[in-house]
C-alpha positions as CSV (number, residue, x, y, z in Angstrom):
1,X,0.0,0.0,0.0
2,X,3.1,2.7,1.1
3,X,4.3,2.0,-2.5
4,X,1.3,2.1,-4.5
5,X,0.9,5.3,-3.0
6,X,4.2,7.2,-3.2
7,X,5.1,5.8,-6.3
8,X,2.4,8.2,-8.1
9,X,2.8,11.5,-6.1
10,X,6.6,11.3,-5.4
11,X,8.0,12.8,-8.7
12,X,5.0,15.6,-8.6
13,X,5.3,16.5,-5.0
14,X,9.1,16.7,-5.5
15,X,9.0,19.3,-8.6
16,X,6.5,21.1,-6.3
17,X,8.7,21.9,-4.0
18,X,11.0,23.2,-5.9
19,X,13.4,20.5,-6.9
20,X,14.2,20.0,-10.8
21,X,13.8,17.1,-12.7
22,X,17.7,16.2,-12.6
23,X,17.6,16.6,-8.8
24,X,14.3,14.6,-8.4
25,X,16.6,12.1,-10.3
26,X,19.2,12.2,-8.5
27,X,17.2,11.9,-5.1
28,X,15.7,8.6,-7.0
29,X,18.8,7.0,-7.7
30,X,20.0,8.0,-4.0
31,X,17.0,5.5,-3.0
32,X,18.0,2.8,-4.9
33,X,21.7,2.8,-4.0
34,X,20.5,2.7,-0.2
35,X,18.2,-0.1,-0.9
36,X,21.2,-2.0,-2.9
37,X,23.4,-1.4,0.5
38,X,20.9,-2.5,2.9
39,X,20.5,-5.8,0.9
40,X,24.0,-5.8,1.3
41,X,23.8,-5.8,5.0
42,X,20.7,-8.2,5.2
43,X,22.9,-10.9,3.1
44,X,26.0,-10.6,5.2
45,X,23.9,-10.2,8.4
46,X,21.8,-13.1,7.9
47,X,23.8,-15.2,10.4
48,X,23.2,-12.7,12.8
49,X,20.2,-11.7,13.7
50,X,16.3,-13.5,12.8
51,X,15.1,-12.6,9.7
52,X,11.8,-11.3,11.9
53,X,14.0,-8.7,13.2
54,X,15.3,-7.6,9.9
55,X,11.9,-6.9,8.6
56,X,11.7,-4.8,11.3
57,X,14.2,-3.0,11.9
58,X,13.9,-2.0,7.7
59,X,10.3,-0.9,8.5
60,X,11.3,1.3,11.4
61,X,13.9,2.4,8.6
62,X,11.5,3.7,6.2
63,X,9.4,5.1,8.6
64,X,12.1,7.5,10.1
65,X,12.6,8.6,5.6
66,X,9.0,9.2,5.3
67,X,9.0,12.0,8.2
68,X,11.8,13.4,6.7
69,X,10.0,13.4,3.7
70,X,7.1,15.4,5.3
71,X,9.4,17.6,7.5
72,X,11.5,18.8,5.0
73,X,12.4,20.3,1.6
74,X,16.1,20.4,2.4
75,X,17.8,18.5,-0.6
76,X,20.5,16.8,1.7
77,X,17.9,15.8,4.0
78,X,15.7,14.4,1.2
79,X,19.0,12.7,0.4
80,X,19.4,11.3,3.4
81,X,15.3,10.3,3.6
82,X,15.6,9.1,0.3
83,X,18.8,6.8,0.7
84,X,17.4,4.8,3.9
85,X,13.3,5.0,2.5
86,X,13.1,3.9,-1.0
87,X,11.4,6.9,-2.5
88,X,12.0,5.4,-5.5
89,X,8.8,3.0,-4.4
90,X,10.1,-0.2,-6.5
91,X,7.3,-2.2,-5.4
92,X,8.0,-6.2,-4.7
93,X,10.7,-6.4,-7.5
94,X,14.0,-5.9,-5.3
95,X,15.4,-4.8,-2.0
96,X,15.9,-6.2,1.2
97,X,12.8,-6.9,2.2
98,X,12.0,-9.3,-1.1
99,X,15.0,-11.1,-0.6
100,X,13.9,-11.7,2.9
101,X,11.0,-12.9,2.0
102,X,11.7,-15.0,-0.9
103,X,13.6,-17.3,1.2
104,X,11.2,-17.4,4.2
105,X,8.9,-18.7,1.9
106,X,11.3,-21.0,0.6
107,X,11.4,-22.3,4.1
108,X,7.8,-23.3,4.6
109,X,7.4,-24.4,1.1
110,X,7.6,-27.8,-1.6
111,X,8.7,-27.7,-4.7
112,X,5.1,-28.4,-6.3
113,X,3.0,-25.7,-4.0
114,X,6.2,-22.9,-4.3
115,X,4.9,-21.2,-7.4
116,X,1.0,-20.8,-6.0
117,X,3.2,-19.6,-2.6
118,X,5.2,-16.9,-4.6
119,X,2.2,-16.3,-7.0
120,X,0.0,-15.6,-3.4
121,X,3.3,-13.2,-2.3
122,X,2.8,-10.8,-5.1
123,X,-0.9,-10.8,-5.6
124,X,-1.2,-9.6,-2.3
125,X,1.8,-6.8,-2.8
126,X,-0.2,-6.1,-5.8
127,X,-3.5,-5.5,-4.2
128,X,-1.9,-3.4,-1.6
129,X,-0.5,-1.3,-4.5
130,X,-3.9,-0.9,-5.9
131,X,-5.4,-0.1,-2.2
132,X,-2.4,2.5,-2.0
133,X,-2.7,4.1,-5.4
134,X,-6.6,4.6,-4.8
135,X,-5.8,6.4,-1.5
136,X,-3.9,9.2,-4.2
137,X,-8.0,10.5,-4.9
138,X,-7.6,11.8,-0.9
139,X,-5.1,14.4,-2.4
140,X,-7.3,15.1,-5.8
141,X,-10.2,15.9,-3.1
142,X,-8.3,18.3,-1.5
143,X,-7.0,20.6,-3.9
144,X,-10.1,20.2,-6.1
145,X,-13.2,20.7,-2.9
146,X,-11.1,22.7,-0.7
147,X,-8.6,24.1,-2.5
148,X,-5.3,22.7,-0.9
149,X,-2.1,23.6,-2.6
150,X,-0.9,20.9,-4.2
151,X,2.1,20.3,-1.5
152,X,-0.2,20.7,1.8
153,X,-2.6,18.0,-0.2
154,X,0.6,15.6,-0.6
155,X,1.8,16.2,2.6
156,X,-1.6,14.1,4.2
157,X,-0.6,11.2,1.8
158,X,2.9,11.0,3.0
159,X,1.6,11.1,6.7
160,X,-0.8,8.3,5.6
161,X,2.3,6.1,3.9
162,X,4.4,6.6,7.3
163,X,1.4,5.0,9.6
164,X,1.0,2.5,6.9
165,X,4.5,1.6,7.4
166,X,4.0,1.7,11.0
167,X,1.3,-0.9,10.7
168,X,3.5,-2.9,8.8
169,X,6.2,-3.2,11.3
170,X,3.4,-4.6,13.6
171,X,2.6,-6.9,11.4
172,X,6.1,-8.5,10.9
173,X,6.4,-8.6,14.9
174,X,3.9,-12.0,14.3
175,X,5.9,-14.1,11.8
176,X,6.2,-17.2,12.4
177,X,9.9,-18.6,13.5
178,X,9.7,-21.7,11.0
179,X,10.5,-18.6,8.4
180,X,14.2,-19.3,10.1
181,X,17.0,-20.7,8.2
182,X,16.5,-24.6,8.1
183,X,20.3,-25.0,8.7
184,X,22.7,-24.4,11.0
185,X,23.6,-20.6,10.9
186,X,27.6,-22.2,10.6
187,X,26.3,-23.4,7.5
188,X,24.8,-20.7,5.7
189,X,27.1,-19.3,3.0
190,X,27.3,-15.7,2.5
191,X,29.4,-15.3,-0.1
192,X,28.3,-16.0,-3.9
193,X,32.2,-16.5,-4.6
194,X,32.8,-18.9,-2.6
195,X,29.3,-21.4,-3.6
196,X,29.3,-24.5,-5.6
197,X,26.9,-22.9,-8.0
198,X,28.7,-19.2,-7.9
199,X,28.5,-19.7,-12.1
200,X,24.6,-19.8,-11.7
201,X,24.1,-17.3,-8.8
202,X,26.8,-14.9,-10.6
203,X,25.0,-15.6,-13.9
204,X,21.3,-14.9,-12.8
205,X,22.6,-12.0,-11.1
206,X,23.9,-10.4,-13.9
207,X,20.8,-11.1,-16.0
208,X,18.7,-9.4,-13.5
209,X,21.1,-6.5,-13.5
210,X,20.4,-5.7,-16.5
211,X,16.6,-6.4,-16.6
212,X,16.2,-4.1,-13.7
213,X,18.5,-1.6,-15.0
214,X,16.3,-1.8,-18.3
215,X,13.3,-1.3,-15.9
216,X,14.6,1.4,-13.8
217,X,13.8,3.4,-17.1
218,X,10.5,3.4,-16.9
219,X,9.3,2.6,-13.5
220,X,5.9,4.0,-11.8
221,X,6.9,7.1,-10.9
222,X,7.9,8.3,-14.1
223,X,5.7,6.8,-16.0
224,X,2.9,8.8,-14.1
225,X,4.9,11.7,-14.5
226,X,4.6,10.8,-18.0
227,X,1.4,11.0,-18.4
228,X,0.6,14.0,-16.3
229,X,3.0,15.3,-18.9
230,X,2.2,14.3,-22.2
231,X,-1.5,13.9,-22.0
232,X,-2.5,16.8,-18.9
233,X,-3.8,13.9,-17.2
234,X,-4.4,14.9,-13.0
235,X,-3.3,12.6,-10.2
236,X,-6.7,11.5,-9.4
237,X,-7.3,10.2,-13.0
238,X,-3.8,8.6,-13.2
239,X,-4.8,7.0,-9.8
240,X,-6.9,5.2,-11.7
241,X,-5.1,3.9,-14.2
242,X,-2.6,2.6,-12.2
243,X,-5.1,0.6,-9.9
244,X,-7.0,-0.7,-13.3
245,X,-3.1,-1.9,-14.1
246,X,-2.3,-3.3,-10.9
247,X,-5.8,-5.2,-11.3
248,X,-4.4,-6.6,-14.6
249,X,-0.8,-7.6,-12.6
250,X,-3.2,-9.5,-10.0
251,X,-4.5,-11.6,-13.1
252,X,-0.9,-11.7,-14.4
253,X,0.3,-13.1,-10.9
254,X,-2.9,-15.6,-10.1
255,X,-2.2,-16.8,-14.0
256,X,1.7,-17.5,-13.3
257,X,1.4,-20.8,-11.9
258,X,-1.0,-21.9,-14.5
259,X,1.1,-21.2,-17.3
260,X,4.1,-22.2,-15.4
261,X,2.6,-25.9,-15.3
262,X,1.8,-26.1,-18.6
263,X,5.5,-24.4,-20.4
264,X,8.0,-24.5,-17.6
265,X,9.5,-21.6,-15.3
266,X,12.2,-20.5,-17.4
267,X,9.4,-20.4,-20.3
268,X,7.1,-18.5,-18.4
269,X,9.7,-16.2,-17.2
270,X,10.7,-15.0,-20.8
271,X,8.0,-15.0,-22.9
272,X,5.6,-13.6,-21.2
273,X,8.2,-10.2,-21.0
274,X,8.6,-10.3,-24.5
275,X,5.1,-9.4,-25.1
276,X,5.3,-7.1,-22.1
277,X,8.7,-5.6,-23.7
278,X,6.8,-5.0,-27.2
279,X,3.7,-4.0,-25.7
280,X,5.8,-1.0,-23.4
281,X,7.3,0.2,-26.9
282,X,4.2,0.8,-28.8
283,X,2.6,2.5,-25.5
284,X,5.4,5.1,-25.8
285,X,5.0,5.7,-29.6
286,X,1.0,6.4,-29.1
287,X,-0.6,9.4,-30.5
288,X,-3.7,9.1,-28.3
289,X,-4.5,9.1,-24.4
290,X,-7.0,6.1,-24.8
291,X,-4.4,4.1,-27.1
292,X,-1.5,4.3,-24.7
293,X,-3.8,3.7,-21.7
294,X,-5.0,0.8,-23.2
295,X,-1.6,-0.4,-24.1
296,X,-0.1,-0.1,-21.1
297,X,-3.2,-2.0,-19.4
298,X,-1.9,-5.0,-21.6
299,X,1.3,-5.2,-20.5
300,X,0.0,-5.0,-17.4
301,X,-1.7,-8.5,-18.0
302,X,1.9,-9.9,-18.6
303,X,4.6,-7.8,-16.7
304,X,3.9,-9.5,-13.5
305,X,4.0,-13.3,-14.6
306,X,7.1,-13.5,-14.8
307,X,7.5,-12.5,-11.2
308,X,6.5,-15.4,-9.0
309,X,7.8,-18.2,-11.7
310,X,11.5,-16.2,-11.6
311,X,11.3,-16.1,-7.4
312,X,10.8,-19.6,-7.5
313,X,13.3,-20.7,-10.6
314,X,16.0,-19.4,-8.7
315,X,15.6,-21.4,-5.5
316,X,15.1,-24.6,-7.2
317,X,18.8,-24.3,-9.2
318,X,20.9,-24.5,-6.2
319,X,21.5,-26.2,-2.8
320,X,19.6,-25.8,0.2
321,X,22.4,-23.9,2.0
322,X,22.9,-21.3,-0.8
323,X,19.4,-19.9,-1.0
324,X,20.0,-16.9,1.1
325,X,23.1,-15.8,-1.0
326,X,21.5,-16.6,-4.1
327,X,18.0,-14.3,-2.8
328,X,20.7,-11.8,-1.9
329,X,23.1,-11.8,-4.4
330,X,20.4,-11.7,-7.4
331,X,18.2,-8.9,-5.7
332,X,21.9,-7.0,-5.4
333,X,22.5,-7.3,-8.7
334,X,18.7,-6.1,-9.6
335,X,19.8,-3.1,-7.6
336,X,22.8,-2.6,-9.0
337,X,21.3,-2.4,-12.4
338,X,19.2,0.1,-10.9
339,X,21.1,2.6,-9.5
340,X,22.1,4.9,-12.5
341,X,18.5,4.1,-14.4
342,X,16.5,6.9,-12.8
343,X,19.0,9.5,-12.9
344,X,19.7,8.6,-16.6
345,X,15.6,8.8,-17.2
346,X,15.8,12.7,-15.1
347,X,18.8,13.1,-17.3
348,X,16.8,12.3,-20.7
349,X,13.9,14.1,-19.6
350,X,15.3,17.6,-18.4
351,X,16.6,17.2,-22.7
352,X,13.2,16.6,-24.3
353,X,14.1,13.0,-24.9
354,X,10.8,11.6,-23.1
355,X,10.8,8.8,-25.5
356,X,14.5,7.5,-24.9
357,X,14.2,5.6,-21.7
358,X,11.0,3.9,-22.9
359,X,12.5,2.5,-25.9
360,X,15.7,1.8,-24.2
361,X,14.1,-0.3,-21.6
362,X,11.9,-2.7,-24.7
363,X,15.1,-3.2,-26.4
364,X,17.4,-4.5,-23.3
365,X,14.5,-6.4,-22.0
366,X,14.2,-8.6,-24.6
367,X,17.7,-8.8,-25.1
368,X,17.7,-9.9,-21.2
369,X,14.8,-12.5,-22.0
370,X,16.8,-14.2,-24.7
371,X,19.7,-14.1,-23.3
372,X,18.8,-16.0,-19.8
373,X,16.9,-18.3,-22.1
374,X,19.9,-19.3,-23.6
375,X,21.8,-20.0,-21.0
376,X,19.4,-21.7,-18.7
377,X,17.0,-23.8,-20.9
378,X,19.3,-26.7,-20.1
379,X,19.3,-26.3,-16.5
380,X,17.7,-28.9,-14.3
381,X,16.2,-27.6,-10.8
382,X,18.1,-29.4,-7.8
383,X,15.3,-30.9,-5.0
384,X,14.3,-28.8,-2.0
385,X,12.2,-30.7,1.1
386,X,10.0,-27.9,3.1
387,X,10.5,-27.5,6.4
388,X,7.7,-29.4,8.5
389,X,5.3,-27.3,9.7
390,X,4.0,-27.2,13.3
């Protein structure tokens, strides 16, 4: 819900404040090299402390950003917010939470009911970004009935997203301990070099790198900057598109295990982002506001199937003990990727090349789908038991 909802008002509230589009950028890319460190500490930390005190402490984290956030307009400070609080709002797609989570629900998971578990993961991250994209009309109201300016209006939603978070933290406080590592914290590896599968783990990593570099380009916060751009659309109506989007990514995620049975993880993992890839292409070359809406609703029924079916690919190709640094190391490499895509996109933008990064991102997407088709479709998945369940 707290990234459905900053994801839409983040760049506008930003720019009206006074910050350009390079800065806003800049403040972007900030985000995502703080949430590429913290997954760095989570993966070297994980002999250390629970993994329930992890998701804490990262939501406490992001609660301390989002009152800077509302506090201040102070660029370093918004640095600072913006480096521990991922105000770059890139959903369920990397971090450290998602690699926390991918291998707690490794943990209490077979091999036959893992793709439903991961599919189940991101519908309800999905839904929550719907909820939180929806709560976006409470600003709309505001400056439209009572005549807020735009900044005291966006300053309600970011007090909203910090008791969300809140909430959240309160939530994690619950989690079961079979989420634990079921071995020995001796035996969990933390280094990818060191692995018997460091070729895959490096490899996957990589692959990742540069499909989340490709989608750095164009992710939700730009996009609905894009369209408040191009087509004079308001936030209230943009609101909007985005939850009738994330409604299509809910049928994309229920879908994934489906069509995983019936073609295969890898398969489902690439080809469904080719026609996501093609489909985010001709959405940036439409002429009309009702073609690209409608175009980027149908990648919307695609861009998320991959998502579940490439959470639980990558746990079933190597050993039991190597699951944490293979979570950790691929979701570094997604942020990796990452971390100069934004403030390449500001870059583009602030030089009336709108249409670059959208293209750009098409193009190394489905160079990133064939790619890690050809080197995996020969791979055969190594057996995981679940942990038994009290």
């Amino acid at each position: 819900m707290g990234r459905g909802l900053i994801a839409i008002f983040i760049a506008i509230y930003l720019t009206a404040i006074g910050l350009s589009m390079p800065q806003v950028g800049l403040l972007l890319t900030l985000s995502l090299l703080g949430g590429f460190l913290l997954s760095l500490l989570v993966m070297s930390g994980a002999r250390y402390l629970p993994r329930k005190i992890w998701f804490v402490c990262l939501t406490f984290v992001t609660c301390i950003a989002g009152c800077i956030l509302f506090l201040s307009d102070n660029i370093w400070l918004l640095s600072i917010g913006s480096f521990l609080g991922s105000y770059a709002a890139s959903g369920m797609h990397w971090g450290p939470t998602i690699q926390l989570e991918q291998v707690s629900v490794t943990e209490i998971t077979s091999e036959k009911n893992r793709p439903r578990a991961f599919s189940n993961l991101n519908i309800a991250s999905a839904a929550g970004r719907a909820i939180g994209s929806s709560l976006v009309g409470i600003a709309t109201y505001l400056i439209g009935v009572h005549d807020w300016s735009i900044t005291d209006a966006y300053k309600v939603l970011i007090f909203i997203y910090v008791g969300i978070n809140v909430i959240n933290g309160i939530i994690y406080v619950f989690l079961t301990k079979e989420i634990e590592p079921n071995v020995p914290k001796n035996e969990l590896i933390i280094n990818p070099i060191i692995t018997k599968s460091r070729r895959k783990i490096l490899k996957l990593s990589s692959l990742f790198g540069l499909d989340s570099f490709a989608g750095g380009l164009i992710f939700d916060s730009f996009v609905a900057f894009w369209l408040f751009q191009k087509f004079g659309m308001n936030e209230g109506l943009i609101g909007i598109i985005f939850i009738t989007t994330q409604m299509c990514n809910l049928v994309s995620l229920w879908l994934s295990p489906y069509v995983a049975r019936k073609i295969g993880l890898l398969n489902t993992i690439v080809w469904t982002q080719v026609i996501a890839s093609l489909s985010l292409m001709f959405f940036a070359l439409a002429g009309s506001p009702i073609l690209a809406v409608a175009l980027w609703m149908f990648r919307g029924l695609f861009d998320e199937m991959d998502v579940p079916a490439r959470q639980s690919y990558m746990m079933i190709i190597i050993p039991e003990n190597e699951r944490n640094v293979m979570s950790g190391t691929a979701n570094l490499g997604r942020g990796l990727g990452r971390l100069p895509s934004s403030y390449i996109t500001g870059l583009l933008w602030s030089g009336s090349l709108t249409i670059f990064p959208f293209m750009s991102a098409g193009i190394l997407k489905l160079l990133y789908d064939f790619t890690i088709y050809r080197t995996f479709h020969k791979e055969k998945p190594v057996t995981i038991k679940p942990k038994p369940t009290s």
